[in-house]
One Martini backbone bead per residue (centre of mass of N, CA, C, O) as a GRO file, in nm:
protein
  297
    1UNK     BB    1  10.079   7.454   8.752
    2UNK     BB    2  10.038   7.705   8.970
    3UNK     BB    3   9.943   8.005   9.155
    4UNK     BB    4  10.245   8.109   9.163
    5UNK     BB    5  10.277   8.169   8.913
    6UNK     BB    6  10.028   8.353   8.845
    7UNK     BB    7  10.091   8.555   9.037
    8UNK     BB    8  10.381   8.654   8.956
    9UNK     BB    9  10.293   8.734   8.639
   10UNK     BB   10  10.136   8.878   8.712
   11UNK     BB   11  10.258   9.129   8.857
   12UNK     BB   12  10.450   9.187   8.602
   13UNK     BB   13  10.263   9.270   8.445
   14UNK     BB   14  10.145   9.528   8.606
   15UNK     BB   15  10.478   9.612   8.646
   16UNK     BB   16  10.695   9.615   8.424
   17UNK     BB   17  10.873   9.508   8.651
   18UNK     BB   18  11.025   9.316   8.906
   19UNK     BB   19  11.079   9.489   9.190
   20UNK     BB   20  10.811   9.570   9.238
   21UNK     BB   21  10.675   9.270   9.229
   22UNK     BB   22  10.822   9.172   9.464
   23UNK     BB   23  10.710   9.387   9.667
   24UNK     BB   24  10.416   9.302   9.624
   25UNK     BB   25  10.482   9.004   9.694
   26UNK     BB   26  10.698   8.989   9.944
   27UNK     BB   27  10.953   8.916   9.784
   28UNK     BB   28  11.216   8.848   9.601
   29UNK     BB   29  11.352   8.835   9.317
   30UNK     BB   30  11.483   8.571   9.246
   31UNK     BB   31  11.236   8.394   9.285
   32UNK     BB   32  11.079   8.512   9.100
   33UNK     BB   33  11.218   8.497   8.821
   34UNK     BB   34  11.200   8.199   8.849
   35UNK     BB   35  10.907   8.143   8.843
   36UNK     BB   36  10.880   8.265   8.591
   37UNK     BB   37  11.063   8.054   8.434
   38UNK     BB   38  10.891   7.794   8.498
   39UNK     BB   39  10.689   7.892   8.317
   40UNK     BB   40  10.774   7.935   8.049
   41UNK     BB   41  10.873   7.623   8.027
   42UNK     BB   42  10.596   7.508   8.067
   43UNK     BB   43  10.516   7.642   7.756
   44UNK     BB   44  10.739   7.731   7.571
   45UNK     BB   45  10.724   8.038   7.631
   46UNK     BB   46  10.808   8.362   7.597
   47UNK     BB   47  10.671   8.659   7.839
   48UNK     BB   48  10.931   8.834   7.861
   49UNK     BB   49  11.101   9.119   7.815
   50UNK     BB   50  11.451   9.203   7.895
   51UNK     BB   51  11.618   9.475   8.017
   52UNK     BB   52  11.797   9.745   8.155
   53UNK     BB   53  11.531   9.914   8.114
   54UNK     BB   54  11.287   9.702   8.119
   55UNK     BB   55  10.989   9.561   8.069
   56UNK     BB   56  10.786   9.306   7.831
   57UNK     BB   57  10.558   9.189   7.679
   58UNK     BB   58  10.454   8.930   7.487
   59UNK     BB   59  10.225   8.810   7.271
   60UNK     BB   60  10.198   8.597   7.473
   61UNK     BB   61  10.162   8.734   7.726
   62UNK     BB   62   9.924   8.878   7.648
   63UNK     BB   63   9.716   8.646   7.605
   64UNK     BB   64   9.754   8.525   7.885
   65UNK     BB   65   9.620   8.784   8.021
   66UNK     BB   66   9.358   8.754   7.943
   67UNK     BB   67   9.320   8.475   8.154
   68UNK     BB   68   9.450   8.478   8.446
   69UNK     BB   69   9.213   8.636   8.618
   70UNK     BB   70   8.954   8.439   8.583
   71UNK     BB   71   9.137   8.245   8.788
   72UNK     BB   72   9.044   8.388   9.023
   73UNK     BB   73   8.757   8.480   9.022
   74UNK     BB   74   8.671   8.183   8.995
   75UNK     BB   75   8.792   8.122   9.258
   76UNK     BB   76   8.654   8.306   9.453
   77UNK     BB   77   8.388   8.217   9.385
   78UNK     BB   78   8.427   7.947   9.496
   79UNK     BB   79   8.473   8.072   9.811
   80UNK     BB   80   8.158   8.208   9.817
   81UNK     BB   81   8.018   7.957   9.765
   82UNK     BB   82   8.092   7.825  10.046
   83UNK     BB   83   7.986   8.033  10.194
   84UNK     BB   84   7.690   8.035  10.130
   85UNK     BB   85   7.622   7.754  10.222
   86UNK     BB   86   7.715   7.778  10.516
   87UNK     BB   87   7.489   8.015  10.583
   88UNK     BB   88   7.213   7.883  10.387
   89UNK     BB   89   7.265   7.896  10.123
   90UNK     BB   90   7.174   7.716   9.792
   91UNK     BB   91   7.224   7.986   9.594
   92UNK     BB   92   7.319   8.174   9.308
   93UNK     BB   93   7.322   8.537   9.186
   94UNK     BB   94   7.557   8.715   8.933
   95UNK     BB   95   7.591   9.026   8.896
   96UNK     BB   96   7.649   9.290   8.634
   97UNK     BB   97   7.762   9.596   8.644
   98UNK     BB   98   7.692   9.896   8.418
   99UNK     BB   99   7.655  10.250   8.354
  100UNK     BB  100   7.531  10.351   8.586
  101UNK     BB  101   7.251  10.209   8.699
  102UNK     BB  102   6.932  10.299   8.806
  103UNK     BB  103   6.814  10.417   9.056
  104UNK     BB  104   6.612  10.222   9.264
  105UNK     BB  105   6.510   9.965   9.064
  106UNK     BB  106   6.704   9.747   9.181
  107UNK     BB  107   6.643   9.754   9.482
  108UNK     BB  108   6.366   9.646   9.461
  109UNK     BB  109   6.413   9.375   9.319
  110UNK     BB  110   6.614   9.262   9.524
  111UNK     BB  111   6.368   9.246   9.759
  112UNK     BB  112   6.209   9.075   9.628
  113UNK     BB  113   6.408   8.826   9.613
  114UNK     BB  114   6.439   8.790   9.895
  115UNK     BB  115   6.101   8.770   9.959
  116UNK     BB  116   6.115   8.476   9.757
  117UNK     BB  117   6.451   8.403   9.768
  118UNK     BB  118   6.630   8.328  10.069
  119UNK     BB  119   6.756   8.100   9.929
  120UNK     BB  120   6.920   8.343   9.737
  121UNK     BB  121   7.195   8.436   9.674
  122UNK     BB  122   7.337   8.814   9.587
  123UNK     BB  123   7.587   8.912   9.374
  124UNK     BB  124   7.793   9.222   9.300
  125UNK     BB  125   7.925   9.362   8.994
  126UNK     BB  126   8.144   9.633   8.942
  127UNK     BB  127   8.179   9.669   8.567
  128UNK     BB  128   8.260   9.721   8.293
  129UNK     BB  129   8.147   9.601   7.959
  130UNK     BB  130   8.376   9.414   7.883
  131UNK     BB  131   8.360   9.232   8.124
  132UNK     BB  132   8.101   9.161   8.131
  133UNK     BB  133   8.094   8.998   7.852
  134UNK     BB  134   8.314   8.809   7.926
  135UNK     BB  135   8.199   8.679   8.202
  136UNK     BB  136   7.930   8.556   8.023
  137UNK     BB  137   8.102   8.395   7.853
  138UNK     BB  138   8.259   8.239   8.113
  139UNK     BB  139   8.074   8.225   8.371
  140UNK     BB  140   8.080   8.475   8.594
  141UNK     BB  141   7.814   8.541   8.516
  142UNK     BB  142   7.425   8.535   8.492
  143UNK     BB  143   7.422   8.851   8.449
  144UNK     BB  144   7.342   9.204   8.339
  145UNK     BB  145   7.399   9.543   8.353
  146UNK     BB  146   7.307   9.809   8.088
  147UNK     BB  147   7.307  10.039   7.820
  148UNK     BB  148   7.381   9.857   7.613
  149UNK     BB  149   7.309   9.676   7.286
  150UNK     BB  150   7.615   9.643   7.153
  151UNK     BB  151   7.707   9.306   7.237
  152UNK     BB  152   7.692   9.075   7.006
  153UNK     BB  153   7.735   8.761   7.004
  154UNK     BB  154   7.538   8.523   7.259
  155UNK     BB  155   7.348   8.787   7.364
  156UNK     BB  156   7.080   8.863   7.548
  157UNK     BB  157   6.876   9.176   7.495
  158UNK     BB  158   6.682   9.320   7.757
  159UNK     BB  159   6.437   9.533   7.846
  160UNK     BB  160   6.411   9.640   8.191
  161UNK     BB  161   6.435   9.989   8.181
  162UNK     BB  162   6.307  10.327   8.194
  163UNK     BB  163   6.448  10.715   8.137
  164UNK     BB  164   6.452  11.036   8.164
  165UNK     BB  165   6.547  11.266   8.013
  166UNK     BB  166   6.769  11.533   8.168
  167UNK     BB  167   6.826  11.828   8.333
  168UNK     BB  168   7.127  11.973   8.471
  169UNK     BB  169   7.092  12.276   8.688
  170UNK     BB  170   7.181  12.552   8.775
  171UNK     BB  171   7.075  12.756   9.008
  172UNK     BB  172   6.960  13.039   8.830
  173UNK     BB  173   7.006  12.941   8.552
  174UNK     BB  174   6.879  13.072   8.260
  175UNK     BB  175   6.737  12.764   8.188
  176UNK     BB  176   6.510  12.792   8.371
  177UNK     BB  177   6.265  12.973   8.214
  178UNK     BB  178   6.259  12.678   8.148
  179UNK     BB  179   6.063  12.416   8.200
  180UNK     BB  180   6.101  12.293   7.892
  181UNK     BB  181   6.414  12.228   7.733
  182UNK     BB  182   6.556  12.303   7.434
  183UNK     BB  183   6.789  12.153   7.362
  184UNK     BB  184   6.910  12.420   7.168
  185UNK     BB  185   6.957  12.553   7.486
  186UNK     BB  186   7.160  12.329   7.572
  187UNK     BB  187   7.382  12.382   7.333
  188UNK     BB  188   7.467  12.698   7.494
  189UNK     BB  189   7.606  12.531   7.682
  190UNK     BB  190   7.842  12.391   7.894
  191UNK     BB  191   7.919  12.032   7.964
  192UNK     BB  192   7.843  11.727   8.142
  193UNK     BB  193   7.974  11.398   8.084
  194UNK     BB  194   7.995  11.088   8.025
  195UNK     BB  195   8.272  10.836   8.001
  196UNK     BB  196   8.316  10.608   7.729
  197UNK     BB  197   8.502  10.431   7.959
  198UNK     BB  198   8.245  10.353   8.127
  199UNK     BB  199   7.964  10.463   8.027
  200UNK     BB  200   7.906  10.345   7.749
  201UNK     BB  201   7.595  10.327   7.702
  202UNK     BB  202   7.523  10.616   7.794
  203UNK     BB  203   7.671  10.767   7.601
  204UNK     BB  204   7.576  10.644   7.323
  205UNK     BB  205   7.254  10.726   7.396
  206UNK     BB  206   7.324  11.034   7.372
  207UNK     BB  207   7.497  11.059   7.092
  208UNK     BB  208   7.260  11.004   6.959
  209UNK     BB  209   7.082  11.227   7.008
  210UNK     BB  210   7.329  11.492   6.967
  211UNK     BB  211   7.324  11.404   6.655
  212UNK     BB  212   7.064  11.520   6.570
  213UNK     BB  213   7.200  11.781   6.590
  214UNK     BB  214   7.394  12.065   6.454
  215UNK     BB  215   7.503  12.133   6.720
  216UNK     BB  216   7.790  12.135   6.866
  217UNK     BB  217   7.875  12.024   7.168
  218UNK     BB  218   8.005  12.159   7.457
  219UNK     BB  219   8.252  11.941   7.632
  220UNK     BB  220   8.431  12.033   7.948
  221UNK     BB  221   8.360  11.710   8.048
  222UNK     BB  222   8.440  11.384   8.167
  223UNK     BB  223   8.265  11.142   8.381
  224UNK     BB  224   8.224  10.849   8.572
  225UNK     BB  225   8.026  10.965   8.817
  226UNK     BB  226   7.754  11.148   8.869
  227UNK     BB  227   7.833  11.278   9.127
  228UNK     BB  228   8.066  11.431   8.937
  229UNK     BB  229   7.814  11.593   8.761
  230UNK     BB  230   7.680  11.722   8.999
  231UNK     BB  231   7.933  11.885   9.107
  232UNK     BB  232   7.954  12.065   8.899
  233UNK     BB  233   7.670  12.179   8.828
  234UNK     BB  234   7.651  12.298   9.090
  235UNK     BB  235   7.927  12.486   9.030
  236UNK     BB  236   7.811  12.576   8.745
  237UNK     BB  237   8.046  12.475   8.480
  238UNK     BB  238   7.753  12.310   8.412
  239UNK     BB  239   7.568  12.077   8.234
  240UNK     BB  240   7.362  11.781   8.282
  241UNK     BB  241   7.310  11.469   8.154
  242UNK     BB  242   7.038  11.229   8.216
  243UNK     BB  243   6.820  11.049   8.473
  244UNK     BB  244   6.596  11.160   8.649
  245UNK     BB  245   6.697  10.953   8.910
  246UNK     BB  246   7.024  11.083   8.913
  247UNK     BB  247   6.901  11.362   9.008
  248UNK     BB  248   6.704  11.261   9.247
  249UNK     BB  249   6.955  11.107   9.399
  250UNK     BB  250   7.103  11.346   9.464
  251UNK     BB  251   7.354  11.523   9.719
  252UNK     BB  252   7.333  11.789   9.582
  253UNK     BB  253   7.295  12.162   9.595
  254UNK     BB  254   7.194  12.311   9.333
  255UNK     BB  255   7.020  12.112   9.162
  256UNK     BB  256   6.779  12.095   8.837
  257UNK     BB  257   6.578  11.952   8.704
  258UNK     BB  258   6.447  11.891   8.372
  259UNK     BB  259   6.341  11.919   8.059
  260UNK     BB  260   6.231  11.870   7.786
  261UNK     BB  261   6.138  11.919   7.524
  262UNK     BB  262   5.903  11.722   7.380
  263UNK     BB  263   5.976  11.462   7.325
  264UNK     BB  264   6.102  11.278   7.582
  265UNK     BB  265   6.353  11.109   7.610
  266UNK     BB  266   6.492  10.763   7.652
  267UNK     BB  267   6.662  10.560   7.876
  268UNK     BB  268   6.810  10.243   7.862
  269UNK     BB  269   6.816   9.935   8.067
  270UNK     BB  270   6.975   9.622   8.021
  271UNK     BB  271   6.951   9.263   8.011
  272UNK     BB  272   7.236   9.070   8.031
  273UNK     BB  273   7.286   8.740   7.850
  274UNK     BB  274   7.303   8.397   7.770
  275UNK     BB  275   7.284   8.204   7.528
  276UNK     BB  276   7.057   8.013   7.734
  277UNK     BB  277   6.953   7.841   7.950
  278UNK     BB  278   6.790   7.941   8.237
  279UNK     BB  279   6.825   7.910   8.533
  280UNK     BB  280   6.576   7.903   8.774
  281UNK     BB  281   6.695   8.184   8.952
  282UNK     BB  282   6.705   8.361   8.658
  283UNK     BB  283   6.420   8.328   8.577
  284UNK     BB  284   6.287   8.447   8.818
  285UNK     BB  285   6.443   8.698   8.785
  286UNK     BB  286   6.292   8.783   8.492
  287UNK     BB  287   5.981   8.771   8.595
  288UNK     BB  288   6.025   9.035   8.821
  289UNK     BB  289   6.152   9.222   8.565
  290UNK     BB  290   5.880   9.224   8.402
  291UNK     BB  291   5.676   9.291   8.675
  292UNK     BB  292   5.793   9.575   8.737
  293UNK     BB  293   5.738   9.701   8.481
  294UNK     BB  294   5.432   9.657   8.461
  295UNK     BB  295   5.385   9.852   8.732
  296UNK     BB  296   5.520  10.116   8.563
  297UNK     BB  297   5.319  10.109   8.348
   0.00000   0.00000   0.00000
């Protein structure tokens, strides 16, 4: 098995079509169809079905799918840490990130990181939190953050930094009349929120609170990152729940944070790694991130 083969795989795999794969590959139909089918020889399963209408993956193929991306990731990772290498970089740091996590307190980290471990390099990965789960276990990440804890086996969560949940206002907008705000006076007007197939863990976080209301609240859009929920906001179209970080550090005009009423939530992003002993370079990195939060405190 070559990577000529997996390449041409995705590429159909991706396009259920043959000649649009063709055409992504700049390659003729013909020799594709042939590689495609040496590979099938090779495993000894039919990996697509094709007919005059259509071509669609089979349960084999749907399965080798789950792994093909994986060998490309970890090729590139590979030419990435030889980089490093040629560079003067000792090692690498993989972070991936999930759930638009909070502004300010990474770079912070980051530059600490920096100035006590110039020969670690650090490269980051944004990605849904379904592949950083699958990266963690398979060794393609190092640590990542998210808003979610509800993580599975396998993997340790702790927690990282909070930020208060706060609302984000357009001017003007009658629920300004409080300083601050009460949920029940937050859901008498149409929101938007994080996307829950995006934003995975910030949702659940959220919906965990708006649960806890009787009043079922009206969510006129979900959207996949802050930028376009205070976009939304600034337009007046609707009210925005988030972390305090993420209104201040919005760059619409007309947009106003205000806190809740009462305890003010917080949001909480974890930092998730593989339950194993982590390597000198990771340990050094969770070391620096329980004393951020100590300064924090």
């Amino acid at each position: 098995m070559e990577l000529r083969h997996l390449r041409c795989f995705l590429a159909v795999a991706e396009e259920l079509h043959f000649a649009r794969a063709a055409e992504k590959l700049h390659i003729e139909q013909s020799p594709l169809s042939r590689t495609v089918k040496e590979l099938e020889e090779e495993l000894g399963v039919q990996l697509f079905i094709r007919t005059s209408r259509s071509t669609r993956l089979t349960l084999a193929g749907r399965l080798f799918l789950k792994h093909v991306p994986r060998v490309f990731t970890a090729l590139e990772q590979a030419r990435e840490s030889v980089k490093s290498a040629a560079n003067g970089f000792h090692g690498q740091l993989r972070l991936a990130l999930s759930d638009g996590i909070t502004p300010s307190r990474l770079p912070a980290l980051l530059a600490h990181c920096r100035e006590e471990d110039p020969e670690i390099e650090i490269r980051l990965f944004e990605v849904p939190l379904a592949q950083q789960l699958k990266g963690l276990h398979d060794d393609l990440y190092d640590a990542g953050f998210s808003m979610a804890d509800e993580v599975g086996d396998g993997i340790i969560v702790e927690s990282a930094w909070e930020d208060e949940l706060m609302v984000a206002v357009p001017a003007r907008h009658p629920a300004l009349a409080y300083k601050r705000i009460p949920l029940e006076e937050v859901l008498r007007y149409p929101l938007v929120l994080g996307d829950p197939a995006v934003c995975e863990g910030h949702a659940r976080q959220i919906d965990r609170i708006l649960r806890k209301q009787e009043k079922e609240p009206l969510v006129v859009q979900h959207v996949a990152t802050f930028d376009v929920m205070m976009a939304l906001v600034s337009a007046g179209l609707a009210l925005g729940l988030a972390g305090a970080a993420h209104i201040a550090a919005s760059r619409e005009h007309g947009v106003v944070g205000r806190p809740l009423a009462g305890h003010s939530p917080m949001l909480t992003t974890y930092l998730l790694r593989r339950d194993t002993e982590p390597s000198q370079a990771l340990a050094r990195f969770i070391e620096r991130l329980a004393s951020q939060g100590s300064d924090d405190a």
